[in-house]
N, C-alpha and C positions, 0 to 999 in steps of 0.2 A: 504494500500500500504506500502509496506517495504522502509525503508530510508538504503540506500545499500552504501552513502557519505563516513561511516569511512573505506569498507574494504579497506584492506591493512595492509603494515609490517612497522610504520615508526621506523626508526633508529633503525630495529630488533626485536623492542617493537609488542606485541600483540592488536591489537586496537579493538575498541567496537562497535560492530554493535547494531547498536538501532531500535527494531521493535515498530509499533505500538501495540500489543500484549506482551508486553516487553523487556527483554534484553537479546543478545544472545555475546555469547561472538564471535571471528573469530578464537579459537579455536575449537571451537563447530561446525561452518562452515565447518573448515578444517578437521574434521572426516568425515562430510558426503561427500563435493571433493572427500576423498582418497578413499570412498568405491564404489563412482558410477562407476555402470560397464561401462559405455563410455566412451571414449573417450575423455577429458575437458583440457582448459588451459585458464588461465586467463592472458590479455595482457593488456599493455598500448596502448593507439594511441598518438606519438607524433606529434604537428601540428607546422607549419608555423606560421610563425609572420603575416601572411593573414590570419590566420583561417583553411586553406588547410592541410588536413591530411601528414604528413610527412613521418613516420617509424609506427612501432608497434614492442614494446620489453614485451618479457614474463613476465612474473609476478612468473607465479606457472603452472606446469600439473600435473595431477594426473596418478597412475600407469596405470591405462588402457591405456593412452595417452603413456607415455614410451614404455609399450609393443606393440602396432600398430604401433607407430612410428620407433619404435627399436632406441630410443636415451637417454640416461638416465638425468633425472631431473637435475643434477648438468650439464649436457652438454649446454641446451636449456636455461634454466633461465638467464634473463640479456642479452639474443641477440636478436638483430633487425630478423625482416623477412620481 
């Protein structure tokens, strides 16, 4: 099973995803995102101080996601839906 804990971008920084098969960087990640032909976006879910799902704000899409959506990456990243 993959330990999927580090993705993400903190403070800009590139962080390190660790498999059980070894180490992949989340740049490595972020080549195969951009080449899948579907549709993909990676979101947060923010919760309640209950536990109760809140917002969900983007994280990242990839171009195919741009082009079906017709809304450019720099548009969508960092807004709720």
């Amino acid at each position: 099973m993959k330990d999927l804990s580090a993705v993400g971008r903190g403070e800009g920084r590139m962080e390190v995803l660790k498999f059980e098969s070894g180490q992949e960087t989340y740049a490595e990640l972020q080549i195969l995102f951009s080449r899948v032909l579907d549709p993909a976006a990676f979101y947060k879910i923010l919760y309640e101080k209950d536990g109760t799902p809140k917002d969900m704000v983007y994280i990242d899409v990839n171009p195919s996601y741009e082009r079906v959506m017709q809304i450019t990456r720099e548009a969508i990243v960092g807004k709720s839906f």
